[in-house]
LOMARFI-655053 format. One line per 3 residues: number of its first residue (from 1); their letters; for each residue x, y, z of C-alpha. Coordinates in nm, 3 decimals, padded with zeros to 5 digits. Example, Ala and Ser with C-alpha at 12.3 -4.5 7.8 and 13.67 -1.06 7.14 Angstrom:
BEGIN
1 = as = 01.230:-00.450:00.780 ~ 01.367:-00.106:00.714;
END
This chain:
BEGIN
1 = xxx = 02.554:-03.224:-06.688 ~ 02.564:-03.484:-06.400 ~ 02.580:-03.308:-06.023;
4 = xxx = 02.536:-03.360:-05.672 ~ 02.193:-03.517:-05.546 ~ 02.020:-03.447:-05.304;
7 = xxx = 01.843:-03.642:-05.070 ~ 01.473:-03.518:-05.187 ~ 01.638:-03.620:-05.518;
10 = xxx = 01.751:-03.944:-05.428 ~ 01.391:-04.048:-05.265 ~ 01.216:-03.945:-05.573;
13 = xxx = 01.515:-04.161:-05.755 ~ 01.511:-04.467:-05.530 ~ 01.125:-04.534:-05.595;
16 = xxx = 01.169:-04.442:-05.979 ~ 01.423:-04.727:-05.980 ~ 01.209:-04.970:-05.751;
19 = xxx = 00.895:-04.952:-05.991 ~ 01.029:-04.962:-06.304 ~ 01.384:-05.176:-06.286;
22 = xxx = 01.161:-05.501:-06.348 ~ 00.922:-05.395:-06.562 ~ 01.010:-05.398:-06.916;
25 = xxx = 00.980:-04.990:-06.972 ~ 01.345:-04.896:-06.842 ~ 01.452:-04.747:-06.550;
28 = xxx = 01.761:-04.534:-06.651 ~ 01.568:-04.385:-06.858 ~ 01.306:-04.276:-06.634;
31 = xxx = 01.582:-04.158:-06.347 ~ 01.732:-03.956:-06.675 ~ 01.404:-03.838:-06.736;
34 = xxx = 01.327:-03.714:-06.412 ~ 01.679:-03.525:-06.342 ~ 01.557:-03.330:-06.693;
37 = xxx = 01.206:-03.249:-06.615 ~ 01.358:-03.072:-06.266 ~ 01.555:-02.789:-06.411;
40 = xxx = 01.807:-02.775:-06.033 ~ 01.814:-03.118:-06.107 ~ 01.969:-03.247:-06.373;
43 = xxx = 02.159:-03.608:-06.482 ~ 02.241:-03.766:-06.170 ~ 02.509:-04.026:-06.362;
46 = xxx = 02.550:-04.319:-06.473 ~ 02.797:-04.409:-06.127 ~ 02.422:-04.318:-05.925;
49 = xxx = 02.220:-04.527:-06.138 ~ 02.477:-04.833:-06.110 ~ 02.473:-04.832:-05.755;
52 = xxx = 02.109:-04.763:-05.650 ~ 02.020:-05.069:-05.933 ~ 02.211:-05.237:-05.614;
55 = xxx = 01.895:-05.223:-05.412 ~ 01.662:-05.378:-05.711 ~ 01.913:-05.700:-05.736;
58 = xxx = 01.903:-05.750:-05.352 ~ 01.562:-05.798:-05.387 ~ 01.580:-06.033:-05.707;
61 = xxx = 01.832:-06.226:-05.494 ~ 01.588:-06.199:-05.183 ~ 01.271:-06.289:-05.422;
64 = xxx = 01.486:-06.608:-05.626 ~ 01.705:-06.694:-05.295 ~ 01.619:-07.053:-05.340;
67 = xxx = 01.667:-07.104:-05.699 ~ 01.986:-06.882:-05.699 ~ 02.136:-07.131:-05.359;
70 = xxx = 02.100:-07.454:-05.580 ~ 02.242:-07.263:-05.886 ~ 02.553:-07.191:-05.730;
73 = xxx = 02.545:-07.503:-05.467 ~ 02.509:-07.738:-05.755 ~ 02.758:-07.558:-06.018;
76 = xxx = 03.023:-07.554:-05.738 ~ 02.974:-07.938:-05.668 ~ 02.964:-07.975:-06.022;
79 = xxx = 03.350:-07.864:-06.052 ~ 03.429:-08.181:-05.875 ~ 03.166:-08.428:-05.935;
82 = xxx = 03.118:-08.551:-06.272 ~ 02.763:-08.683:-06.241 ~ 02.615:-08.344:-06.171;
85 = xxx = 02.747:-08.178:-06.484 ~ 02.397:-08.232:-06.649 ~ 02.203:-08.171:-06.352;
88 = xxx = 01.981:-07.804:-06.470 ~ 02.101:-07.587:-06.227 ~ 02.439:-07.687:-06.303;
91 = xxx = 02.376:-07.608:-06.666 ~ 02.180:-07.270:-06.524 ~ 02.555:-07.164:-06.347;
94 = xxx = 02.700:-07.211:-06.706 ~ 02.423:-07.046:-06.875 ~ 02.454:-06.717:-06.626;
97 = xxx = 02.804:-06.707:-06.699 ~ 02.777:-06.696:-07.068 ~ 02.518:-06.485:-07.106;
100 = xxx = 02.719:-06.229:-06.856 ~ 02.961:-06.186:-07.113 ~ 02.806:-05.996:-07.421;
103 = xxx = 02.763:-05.713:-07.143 ~ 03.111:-05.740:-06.956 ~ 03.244:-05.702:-07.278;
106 = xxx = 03.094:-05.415:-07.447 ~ 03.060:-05.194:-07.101 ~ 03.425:-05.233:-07.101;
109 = xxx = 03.446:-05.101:-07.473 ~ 03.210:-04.856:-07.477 ~ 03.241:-04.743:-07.100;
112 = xxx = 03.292:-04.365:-07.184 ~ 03.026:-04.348:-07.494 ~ 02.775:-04.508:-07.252;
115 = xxx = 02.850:-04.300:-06.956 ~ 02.815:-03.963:-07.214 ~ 02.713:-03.928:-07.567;
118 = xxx = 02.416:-04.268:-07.490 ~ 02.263:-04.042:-07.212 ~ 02.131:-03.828:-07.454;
121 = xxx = 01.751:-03.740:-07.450 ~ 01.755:-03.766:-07.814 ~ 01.832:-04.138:-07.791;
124 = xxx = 01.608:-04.196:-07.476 ~ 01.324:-04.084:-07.657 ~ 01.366:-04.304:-07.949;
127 = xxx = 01.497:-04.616:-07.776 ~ 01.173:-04.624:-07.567 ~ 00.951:-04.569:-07.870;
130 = xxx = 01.164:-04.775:-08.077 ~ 01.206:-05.115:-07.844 ~ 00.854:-05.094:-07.715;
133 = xxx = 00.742:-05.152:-08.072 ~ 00.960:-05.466:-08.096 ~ 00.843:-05.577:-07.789;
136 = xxx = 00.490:-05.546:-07.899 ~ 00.519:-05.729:-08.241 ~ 00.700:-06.043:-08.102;
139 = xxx = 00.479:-06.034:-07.778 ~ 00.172:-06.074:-08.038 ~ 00.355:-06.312:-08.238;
142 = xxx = 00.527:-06.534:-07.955 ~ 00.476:-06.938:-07.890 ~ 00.532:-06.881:-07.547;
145 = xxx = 00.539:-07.227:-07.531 ~ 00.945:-07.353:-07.393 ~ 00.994:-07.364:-07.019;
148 = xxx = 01.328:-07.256:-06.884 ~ 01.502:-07.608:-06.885 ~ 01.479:-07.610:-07.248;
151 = xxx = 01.726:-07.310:-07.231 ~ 02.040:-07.407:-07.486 ~ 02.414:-07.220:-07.507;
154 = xxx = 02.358:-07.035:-07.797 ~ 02.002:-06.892:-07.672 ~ 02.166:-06.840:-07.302;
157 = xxx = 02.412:-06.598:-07.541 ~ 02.121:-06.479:-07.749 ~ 01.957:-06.377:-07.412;
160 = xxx = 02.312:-06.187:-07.346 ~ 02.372:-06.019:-07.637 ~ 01.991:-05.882:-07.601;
163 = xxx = 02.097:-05.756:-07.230 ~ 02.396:-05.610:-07.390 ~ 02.153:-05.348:-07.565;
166 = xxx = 02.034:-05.248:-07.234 ~ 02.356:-05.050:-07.141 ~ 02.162:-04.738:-07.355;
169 = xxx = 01.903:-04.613:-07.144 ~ 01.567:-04.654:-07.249 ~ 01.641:-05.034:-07.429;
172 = xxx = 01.558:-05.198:-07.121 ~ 01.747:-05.465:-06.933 ~ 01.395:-05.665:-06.855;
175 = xxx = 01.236:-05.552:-07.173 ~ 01.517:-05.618:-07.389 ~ 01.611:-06.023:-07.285;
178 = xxx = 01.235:-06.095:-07.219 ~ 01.183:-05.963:-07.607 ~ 01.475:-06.205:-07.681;
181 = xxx = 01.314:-06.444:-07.482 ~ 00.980:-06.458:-07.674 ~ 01.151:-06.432:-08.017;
184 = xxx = 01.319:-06.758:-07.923 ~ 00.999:-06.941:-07.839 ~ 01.008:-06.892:-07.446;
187 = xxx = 00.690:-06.844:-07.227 ~ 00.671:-06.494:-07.063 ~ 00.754:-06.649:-06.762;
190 = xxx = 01.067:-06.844:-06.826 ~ 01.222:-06.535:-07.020 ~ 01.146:-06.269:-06.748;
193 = xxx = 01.282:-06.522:-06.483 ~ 01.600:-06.597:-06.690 ~ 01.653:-06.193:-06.745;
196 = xxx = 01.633:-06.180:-06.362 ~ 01.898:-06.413:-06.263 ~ 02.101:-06.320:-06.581;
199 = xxx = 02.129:-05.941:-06.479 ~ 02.252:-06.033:-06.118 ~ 02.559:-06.026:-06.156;
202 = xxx = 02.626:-05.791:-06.441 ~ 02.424:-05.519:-06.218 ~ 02.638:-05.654:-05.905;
205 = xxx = 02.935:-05.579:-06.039 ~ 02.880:-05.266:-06.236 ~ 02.738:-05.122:-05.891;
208 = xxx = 02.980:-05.268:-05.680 ~ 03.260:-05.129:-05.903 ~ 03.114:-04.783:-05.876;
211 = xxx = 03.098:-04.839:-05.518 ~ 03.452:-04.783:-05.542 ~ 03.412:-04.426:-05.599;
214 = xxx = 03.118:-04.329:-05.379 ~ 03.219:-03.987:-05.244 ~ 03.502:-03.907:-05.424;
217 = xxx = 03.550:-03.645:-05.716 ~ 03.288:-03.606:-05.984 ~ 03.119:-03.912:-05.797;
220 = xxx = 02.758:-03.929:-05.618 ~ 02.754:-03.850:-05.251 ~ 02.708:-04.165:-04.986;
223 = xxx = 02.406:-04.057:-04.794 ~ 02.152:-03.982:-05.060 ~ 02.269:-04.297:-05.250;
226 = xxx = 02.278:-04.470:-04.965 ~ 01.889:-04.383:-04.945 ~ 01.834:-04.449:-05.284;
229 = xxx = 01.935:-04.825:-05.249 ~ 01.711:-04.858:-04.960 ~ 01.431:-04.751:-05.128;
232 = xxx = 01.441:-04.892:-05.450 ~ 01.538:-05.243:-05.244 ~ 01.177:-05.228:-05.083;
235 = xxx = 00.967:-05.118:-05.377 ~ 01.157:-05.338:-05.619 ~ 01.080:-05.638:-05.376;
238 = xxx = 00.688:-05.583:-05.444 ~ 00.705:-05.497:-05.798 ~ 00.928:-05.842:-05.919;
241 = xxx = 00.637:-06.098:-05.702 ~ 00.360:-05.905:-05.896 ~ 00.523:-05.849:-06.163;
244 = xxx = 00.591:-06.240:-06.215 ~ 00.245:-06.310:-06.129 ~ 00.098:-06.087:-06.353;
247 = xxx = 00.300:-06.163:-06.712 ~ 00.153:-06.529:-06.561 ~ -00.171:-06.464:-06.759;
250 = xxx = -00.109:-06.089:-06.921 ~ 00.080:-05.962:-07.207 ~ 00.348:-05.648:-07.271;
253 = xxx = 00.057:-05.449:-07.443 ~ 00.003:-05.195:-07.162 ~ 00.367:-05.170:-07.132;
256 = xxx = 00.454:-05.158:-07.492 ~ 00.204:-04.822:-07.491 ~ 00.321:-04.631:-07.210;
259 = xxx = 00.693:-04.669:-07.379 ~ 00.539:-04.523:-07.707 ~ 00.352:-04.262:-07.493;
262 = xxx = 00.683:-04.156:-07.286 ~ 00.914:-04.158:-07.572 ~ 00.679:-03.954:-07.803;
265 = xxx = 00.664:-03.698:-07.473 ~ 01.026:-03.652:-07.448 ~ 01.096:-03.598:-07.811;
268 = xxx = 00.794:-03.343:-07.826 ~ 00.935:-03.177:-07.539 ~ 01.284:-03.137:-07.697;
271 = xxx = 01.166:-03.021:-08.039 ~ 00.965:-02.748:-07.834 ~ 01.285:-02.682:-07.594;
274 = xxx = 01.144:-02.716:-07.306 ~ 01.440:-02.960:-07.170 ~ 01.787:-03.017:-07.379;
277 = xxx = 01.906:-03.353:-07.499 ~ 02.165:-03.335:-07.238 ~ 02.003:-03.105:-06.950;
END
């Protein structure tokens, strides 16, 4: 049952989300994780989660700021100037915008499911263990040969429908379009760069939205959110530079085992009983 955090709580939450946001191992599922290991704990909500991811797309903003400027300085002039149409940030704008929908779309749909029943342990566990495995096989398999301007409509949808699956916890917004990524040829770079710019605004306005509802009924409390933003703004700042620096010349193998690792702990733990599938 989701309830009030606290501000230890929303520390321990803010740096959960700052470490693992970009790195392709989920962090909604370790924040669910964490309110269940902590029996006064608990689920701190989907509403929390949405607005502390806040913090971690400030920083991708902050960390891309010059990439993200032309993007939407040339797909504005673009509106009115012919020539530019072509120009690759121009196509980028486009790109962002389709691949935004798969994910507008379902949250819509499947807003109450997602917010409930998808919170389950049960299907934390097994997403994590599940995903990671995909992850693994393509990352062994992959080209990783195409750069990012070689990015096409119907991939820049592919990419969304794969971020799409990240609104159940323990998929993976990062892991799950940077899987996507390498299936369609990508280099490890190009995909986790594209899955950065493609979640801003789907996280922006899924968190702003919530925003909405900060300190009313049933909804998280301003000051220990407010924390939790903070927090996860500065770690996640760190983590997406070496994070891009290390997929550079590394693969998703250590990754890929720590989600096998996790998962297989939290389904142990609920066939013993130590935590519930919904505690």
């Amino acid at each position: 049952m989701q309830h009030t955090v606290g501000w230890f709580e929303a520390l321990v939450y803010g740096v959960l989300q700052g470490l693992t946001e970009f790195l392709p191992i989920s962090s909604s599922a370790h924040i669910r994780i964490a309110g269940a290991l902590v029996p006064s704990w608990g689920d701190p909500g989907a509403a929390f989660t949405a607005v502390i991811q806040l913090g971690t797309e400030a920083a991708v903003v902050l960390y891309f700021r010059k990439e993200i400027w032309a993007i939407i300085k040339t797909w504005t002039l673009a509106l009115f100037r012919r020539e530019l149409q072509r120009d690759p940030n121009a196509r980028m704008g486009w790109f962002i915008i389709i691949g935004t929908l798969p994910i507008v779309i379902l949250g819509l749909l499947f807003q109450d499911t997602i917010e409930t029943a998808l919170r389950s342990l049960v299907y934390i566990g097994t997403t994590l263990i599940v995903f990671g495995v995909i992850l693994g096989i393509v990352d062994s398999f992959a080209k990783n040969a195409k750069p990012l301007t070689q990015l096409t409509w119907v991939h820049a949808l592919l990419f969304g429908l794969a971020q799409a699956m990240a609104l159940v916890p323990g998929v993976s917004r990062s892991g799950g379009t940077t899987t996507m990524g390498l299936l369609l040829g990508y280099t490890r770079e190009a995909a986790a760069k594209y899955s950065f710019l493609l979640a801003i605004p789907a996280v922006l306005g899924s968190g702003l939205l919530e925003l909405l509802d900060i300190g009313g009924e049933n909804a998280p409390a301003w000051g220990p959110t407010i924390l939790a933003t903070i927090v996860s703004f500065g770690i996640g700042y760190v983590v997406v530079a070496q994070f891009m620096k290390y997929i550079s010349s590394h693969n998703f193998k250590p990754f890929v085992v720590y989600r096998a690792i996790l998962g297989a702990a939290v389904l142990s733990l609920l066939a013993l009983g130590v935590i519930q599938p919904f505690s």
